[in-house]
C-alpha positions in Angstrom: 0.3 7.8 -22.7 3.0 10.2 -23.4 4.3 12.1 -19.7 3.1 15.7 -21.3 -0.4 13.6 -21.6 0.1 12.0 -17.9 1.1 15.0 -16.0 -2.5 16.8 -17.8 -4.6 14.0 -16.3 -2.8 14.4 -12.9 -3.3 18.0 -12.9 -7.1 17.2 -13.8 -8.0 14.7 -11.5 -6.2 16.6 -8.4 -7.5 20.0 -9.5 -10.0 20.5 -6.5 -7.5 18.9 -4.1 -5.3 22.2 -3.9 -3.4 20.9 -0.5 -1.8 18.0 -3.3 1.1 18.9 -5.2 2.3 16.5 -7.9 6.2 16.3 -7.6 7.2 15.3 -11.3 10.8 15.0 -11.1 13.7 14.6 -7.8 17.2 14.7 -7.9 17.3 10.9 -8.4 14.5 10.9 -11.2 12.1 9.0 -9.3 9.0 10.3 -10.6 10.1 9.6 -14.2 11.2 6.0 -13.0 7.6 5.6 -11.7 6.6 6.6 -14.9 8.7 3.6 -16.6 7.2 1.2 -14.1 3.6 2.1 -15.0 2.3 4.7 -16.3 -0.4 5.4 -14.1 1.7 6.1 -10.7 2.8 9.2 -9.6 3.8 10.6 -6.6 2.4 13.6 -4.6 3.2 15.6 -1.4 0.4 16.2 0.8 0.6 19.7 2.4 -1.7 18.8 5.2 -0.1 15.8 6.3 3.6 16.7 5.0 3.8 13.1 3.6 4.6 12.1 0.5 2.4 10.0 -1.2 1.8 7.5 -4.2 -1.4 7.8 -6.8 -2.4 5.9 -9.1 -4.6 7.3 -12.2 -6.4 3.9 -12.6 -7.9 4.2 -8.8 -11.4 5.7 -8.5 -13.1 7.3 -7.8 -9.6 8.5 -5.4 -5.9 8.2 -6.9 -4.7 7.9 -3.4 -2.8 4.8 -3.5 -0.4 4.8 -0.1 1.4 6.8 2.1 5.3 7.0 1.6 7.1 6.1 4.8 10.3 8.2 3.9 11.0 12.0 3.6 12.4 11.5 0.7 12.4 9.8 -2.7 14.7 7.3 -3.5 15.2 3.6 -4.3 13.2 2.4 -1.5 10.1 4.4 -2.9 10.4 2.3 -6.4 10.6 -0.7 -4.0 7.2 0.6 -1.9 5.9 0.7 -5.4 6.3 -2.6 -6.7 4.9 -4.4 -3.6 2.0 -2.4 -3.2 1.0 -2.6 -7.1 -2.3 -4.4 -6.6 -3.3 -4.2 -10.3 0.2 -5.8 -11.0 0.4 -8.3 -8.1 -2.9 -9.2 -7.5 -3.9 -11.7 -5.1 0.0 -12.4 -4.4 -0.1 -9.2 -2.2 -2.9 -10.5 0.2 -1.3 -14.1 0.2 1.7 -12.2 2.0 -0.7 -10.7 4.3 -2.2 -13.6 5.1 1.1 -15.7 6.0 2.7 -12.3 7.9 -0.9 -12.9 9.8 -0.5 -16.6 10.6 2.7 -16.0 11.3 1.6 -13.5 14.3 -0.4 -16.2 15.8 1.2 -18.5 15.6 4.1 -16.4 17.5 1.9 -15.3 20.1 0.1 -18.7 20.5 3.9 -19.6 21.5 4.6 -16.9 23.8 0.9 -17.4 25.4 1.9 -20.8 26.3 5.3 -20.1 27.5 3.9 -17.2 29.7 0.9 -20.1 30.9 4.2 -22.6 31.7 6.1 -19.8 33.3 3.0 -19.3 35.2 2.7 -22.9 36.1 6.3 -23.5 37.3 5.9 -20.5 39.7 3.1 -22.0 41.8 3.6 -25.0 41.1 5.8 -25.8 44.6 3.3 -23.2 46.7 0.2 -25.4 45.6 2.1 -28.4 46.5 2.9 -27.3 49.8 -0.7 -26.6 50.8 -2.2 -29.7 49.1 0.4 -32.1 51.3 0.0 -30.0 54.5 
């Protein structure tokens, strides 16, 4: 797919979402970068939101693919793009998930139990002095 080619498919699949304006190039070329990296992304700013987004051609029956976290395009977007690429990454990106998720537990099993022992110490003496008086 040629980006004359990509940029008609764009404008075709968004074509009853008027508040969605393709942005096809930056000042750092991002779009066309995208572009290099697979030629299926593209990004988007959302007029209702005011967010920049990602697409995707191959999602259906929505391109939407995420929402860009910055209020502008730069590296970081390219990087946004590579760890969210599903069709590219596959189950790797909900293995990360998963371990960020055990991870969580296992943090807050932690600070559950060092509350619960914080907890103990503080009675502990009170309890003591009513059980031997």
């Amino acid at each position: 797919m040629t980006r004359k080619e990509q940029r008609e498919e764009i404008r075709y699949r968004l074509k009853q979402k008027s508040y969605l304006v393709p942005i096809f190039d930056s000042v750092l070329g991002i779009p066309g970068r995208l572009f290099e990296y697979d030629k299926n992304i593209f990004v988007v700013f959302n007029r209702m939101t005011e967010t920049l987004q990602l697409h995707s051609l191959a999602n259906r029956p929505s391109t939407f693919g995420c929402t860009i976290p910055y209020s502008e395009l730069d590296g970081r977007t390219l990087d946004l793009a590579h760890k969210t690429d599903y069709h590219k990454r596959g189950q790797s990106i909900f293995d990360e998930i998963d371990a960020a998720n055990e991870a969580l537990k296992r943090e807050n099993k932690r600070l559950r139990r060092d509350e619960i022992g914080d907890v103990a110490e503080r009675i502990q003496k009170p309890l003591r002095e009513v059980a031997y008086s």
